[in-house]
DSSP file (Angstrom, degrees, kcal/mol; ACC not computed):
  #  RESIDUE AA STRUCTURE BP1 BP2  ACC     N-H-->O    O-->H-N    N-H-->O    O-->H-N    TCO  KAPPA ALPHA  PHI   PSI    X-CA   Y-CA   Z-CA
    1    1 A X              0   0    0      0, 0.0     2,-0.5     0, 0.0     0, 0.0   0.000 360.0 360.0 360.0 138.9  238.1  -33.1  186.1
    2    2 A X        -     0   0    0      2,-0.0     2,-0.4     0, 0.0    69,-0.0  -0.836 360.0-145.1-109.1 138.9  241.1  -32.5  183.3
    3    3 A X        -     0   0    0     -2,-0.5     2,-0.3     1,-0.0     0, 0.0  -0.769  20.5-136.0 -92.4 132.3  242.0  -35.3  181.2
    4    4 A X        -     0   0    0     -2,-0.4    53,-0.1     1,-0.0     2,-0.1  -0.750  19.2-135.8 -67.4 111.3  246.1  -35.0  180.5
    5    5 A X        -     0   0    0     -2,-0.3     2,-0.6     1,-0.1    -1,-0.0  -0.342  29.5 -83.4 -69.7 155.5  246.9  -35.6  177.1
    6    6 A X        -     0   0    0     -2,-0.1     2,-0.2    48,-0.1    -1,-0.1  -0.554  56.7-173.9 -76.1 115.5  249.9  -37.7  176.0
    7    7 A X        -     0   0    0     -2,-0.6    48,-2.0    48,-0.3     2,-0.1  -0.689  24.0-121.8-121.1 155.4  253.1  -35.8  176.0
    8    8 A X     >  -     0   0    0     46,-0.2     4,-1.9    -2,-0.2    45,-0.2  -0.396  26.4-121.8 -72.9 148.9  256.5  -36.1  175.1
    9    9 A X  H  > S+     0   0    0     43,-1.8     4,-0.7     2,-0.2    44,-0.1   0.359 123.2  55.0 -61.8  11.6  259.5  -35.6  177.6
   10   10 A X  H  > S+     0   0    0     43,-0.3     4,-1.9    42,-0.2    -1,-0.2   0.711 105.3  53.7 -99.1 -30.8  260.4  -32.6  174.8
   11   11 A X  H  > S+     0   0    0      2,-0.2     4,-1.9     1,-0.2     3,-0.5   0.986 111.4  43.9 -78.7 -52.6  256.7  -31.2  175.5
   12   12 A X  H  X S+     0   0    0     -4,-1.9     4,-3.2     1,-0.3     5,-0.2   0.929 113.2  51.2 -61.5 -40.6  257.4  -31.0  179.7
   13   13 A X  H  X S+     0   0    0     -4,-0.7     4,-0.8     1,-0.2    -1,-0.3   0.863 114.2  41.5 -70.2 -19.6  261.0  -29.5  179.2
   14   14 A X  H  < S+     0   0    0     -4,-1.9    -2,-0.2    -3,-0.5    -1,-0.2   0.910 119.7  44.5 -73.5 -33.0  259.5  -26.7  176.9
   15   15 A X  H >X S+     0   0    0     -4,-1.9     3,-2.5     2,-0.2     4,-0.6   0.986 121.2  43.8 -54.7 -71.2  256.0  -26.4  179.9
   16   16 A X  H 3<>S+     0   0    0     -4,-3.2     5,-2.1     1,-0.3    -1,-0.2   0.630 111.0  56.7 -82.7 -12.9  259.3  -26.5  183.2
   17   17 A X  T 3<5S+     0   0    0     -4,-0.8    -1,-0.3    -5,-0.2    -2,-0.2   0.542 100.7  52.0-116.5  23.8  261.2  -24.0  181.1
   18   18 A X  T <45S+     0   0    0     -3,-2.5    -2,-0.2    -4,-0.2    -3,-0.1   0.809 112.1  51.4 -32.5 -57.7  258.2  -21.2  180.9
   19   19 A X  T  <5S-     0   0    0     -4,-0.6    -2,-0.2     2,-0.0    -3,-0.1   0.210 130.2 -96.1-115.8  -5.4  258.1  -21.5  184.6
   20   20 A X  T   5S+     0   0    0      1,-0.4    -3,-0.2    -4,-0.1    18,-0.1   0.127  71.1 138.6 128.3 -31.9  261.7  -21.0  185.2
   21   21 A X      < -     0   0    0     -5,-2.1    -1,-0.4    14,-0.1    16,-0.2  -0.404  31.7-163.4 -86.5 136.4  263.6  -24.6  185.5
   22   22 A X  E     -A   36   0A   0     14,-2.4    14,-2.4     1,-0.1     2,-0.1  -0.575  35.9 -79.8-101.4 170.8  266.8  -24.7  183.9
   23   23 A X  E     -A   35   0A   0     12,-0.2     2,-1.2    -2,-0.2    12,-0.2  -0.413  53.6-121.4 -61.0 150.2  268.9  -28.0  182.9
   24   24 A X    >   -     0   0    0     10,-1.1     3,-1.4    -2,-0.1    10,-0.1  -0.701  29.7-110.7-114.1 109.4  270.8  -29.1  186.3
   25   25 A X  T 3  S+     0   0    0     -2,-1.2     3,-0.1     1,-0.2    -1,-0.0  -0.044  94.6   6.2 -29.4 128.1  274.4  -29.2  185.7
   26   26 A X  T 3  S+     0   0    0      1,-0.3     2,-0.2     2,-0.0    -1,-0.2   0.727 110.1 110.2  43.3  38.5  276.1  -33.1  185.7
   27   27 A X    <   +     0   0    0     -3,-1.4    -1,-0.3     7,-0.1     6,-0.0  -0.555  57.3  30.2-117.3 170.3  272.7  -34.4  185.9
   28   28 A X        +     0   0    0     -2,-0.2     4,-0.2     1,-0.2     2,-0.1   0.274  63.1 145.6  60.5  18.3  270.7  -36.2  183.5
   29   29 A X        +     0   0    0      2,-0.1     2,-0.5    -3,-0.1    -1,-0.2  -0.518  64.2  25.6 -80.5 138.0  273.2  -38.0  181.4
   30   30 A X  S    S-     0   0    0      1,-0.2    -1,-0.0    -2,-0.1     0, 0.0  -0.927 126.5 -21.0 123.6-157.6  271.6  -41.4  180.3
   31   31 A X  S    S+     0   0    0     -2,-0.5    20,-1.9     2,-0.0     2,-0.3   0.078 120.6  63.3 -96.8   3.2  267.5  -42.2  180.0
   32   32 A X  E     - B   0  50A   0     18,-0.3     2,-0.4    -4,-0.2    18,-0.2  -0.931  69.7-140.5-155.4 157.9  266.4  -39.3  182.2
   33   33 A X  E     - B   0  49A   0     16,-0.9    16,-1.7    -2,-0.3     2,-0.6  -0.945  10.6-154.0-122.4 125.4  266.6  -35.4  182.2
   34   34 A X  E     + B   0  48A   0     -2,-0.4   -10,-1.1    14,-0.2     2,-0.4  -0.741  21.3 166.1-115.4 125.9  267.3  -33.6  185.1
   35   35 A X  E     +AB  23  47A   0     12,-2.1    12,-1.6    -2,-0.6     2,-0.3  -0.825   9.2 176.7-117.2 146.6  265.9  -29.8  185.3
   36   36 A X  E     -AB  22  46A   0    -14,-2.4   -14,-2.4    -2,-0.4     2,-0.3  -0.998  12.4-168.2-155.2 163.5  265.6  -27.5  188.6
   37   37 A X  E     - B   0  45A   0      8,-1.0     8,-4.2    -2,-0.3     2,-0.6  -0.967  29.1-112.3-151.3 149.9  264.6  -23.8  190.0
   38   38 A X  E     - B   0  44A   0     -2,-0.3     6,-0.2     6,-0.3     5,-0.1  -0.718  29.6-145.0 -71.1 101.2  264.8  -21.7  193.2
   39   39 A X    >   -     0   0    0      4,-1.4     3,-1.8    -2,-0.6    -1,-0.0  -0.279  31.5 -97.0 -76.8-179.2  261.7  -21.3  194.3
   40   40 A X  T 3  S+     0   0    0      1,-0.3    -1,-0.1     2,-0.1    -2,-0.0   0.634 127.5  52.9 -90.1  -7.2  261.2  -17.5  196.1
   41   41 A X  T 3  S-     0   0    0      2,-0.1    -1,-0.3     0, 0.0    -2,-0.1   0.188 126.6-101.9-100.7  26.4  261.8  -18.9  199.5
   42   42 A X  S <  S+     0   0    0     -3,-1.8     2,-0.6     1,-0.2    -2,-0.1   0.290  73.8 136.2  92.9  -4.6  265.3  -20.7  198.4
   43   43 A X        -     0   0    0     -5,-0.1    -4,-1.4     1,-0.1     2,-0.6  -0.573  49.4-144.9 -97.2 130.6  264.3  -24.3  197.9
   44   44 A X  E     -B   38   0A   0     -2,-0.6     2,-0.6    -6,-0.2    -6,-0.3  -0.552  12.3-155.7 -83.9 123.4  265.7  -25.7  194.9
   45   45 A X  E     -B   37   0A   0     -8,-4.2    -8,-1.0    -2,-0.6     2,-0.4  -0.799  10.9-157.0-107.7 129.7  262.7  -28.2  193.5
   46   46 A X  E     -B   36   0A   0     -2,-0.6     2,-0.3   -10,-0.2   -10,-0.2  -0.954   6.1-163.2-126.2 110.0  264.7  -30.9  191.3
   47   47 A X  E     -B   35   0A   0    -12,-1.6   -12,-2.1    -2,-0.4     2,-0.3  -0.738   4.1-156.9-105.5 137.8  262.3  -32.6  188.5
   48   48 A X  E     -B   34   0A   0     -2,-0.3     2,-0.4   -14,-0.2   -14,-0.2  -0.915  12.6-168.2-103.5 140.7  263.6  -35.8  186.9
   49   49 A X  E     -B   33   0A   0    -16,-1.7   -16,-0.9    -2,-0.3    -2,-0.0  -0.922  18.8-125.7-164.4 111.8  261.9  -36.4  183.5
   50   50 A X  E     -B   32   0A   0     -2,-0.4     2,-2.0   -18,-0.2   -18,-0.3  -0.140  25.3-118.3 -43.0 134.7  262.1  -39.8  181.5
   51   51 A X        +     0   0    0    -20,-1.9     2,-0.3   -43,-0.1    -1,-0.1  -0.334  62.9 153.3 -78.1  55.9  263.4  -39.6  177.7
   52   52 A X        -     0   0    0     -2,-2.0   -43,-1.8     1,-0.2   -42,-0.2  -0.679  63.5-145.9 -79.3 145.1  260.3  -40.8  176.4
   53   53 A X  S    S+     0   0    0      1,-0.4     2,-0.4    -2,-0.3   -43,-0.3   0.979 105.3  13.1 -68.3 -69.6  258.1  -40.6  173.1
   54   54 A X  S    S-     0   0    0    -46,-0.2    -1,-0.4    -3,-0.1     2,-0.4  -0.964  73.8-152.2-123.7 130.0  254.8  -40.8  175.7
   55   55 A X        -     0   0    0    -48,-2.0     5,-0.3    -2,-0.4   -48,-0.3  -0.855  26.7-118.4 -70.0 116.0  255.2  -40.4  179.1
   56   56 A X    >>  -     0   0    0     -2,-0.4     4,-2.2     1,-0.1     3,-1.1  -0.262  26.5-105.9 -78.5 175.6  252.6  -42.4  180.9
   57   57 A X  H 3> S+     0   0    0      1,-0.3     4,-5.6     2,-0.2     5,-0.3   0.853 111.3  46.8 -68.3 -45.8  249.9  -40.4  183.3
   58   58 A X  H 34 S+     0   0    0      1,-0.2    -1,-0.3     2,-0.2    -2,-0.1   0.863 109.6  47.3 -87.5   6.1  251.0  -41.3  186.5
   59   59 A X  H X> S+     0   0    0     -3,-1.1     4,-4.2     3,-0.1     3,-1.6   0.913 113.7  56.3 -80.5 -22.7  254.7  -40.6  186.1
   60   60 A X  H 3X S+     0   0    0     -4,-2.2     4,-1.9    -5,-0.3     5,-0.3   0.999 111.3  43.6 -35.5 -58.3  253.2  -36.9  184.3
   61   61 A X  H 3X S+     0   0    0     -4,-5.6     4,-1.7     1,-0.3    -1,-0.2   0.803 110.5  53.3 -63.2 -10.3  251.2  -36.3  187.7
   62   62 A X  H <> S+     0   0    0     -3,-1.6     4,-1.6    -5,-0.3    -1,-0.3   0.939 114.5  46.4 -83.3 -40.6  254.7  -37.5  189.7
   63   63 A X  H >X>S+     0   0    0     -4,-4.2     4,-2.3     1,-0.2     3,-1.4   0.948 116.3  41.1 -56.1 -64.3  256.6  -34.6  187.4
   64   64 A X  I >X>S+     0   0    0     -4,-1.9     5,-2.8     1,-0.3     4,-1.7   0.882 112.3  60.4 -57.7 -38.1  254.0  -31.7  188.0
   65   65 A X  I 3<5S+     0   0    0     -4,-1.7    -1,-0.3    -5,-0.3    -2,-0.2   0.732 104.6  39.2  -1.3 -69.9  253.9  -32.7  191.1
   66   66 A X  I <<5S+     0   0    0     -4,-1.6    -1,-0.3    -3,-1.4    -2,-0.2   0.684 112.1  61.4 -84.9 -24.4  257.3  -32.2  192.1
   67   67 A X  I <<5S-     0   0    0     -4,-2.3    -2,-0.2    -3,-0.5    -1,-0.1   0.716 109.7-123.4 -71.9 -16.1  257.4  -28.7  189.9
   68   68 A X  I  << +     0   0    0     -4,-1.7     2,-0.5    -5,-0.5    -3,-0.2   0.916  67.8 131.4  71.3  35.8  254.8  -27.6  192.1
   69   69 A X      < -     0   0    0     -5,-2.8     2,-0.2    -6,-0.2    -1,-0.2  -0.881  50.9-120.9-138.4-168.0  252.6  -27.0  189.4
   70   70 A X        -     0   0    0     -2,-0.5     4,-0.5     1,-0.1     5,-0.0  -0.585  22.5-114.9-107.0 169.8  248.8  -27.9  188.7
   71   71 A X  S  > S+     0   0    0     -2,-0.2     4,-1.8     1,-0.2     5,-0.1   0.967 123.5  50.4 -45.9 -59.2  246.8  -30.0  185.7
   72   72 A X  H  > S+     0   0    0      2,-0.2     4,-2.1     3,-0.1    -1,-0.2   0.844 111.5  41.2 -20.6 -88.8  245.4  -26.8  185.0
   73   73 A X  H >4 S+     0   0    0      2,-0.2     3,-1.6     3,-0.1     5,-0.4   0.896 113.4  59.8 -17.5-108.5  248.7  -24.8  184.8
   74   74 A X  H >> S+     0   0    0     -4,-0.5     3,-1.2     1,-0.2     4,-0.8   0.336 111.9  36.6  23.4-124.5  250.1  -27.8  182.9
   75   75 A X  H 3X S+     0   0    0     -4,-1.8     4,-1.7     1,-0.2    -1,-0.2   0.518 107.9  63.9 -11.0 -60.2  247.7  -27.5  180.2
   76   76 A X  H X< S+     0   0    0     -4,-2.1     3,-1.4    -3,-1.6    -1,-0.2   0.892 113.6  34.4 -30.4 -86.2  247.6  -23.6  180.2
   77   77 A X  H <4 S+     0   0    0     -3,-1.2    -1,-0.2    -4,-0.3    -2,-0.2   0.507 101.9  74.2 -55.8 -28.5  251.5  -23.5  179.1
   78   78 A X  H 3<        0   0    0     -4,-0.8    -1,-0.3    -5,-0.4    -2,-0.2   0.873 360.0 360.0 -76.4 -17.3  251.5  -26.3  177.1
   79   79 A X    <<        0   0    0     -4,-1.7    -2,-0.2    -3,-1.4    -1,-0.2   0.381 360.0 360.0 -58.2 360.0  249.6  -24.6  174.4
């Protein structure tokens, strides 16, 4: 099993914008950041991501989740 380390909301927008997701126009004003991509069959996946120093585990697992990616992945790209 991979243990997730404690990351910043600055560490997930550098990880979601590797993979494509841009900032979502009139979104995210406030405590939260809103980022999205066009996946290759047209569905626009919209990640919401707390302005936090440490994000705790299980809202990480809600984020990748919703990016449609894995721990693995994750990890991979955050280095």
């Amino acid at each position: 099993m991979v243990k997730l380390p404690r990351v910043s909301y600055s560490d997930i927008i550098k990880v979601l914008s590797k993979v494509g997701f841009a900032y979502a126009p009139k979104r995210g004003k406030g405590s939260h950041i809103a980022m999205y991509k066009v996946d290759e069959d047209g569905r626009r996946r919209l990640v919401i991501i707390p302005r936090k120093k440490n994000i705790p585990k299980g809202t990480l697992l809600s984020i990748l989740k919703q990016a449609g990616l894995s721990k693995e992945e994750f990890l991979e790209l955050l280095k």
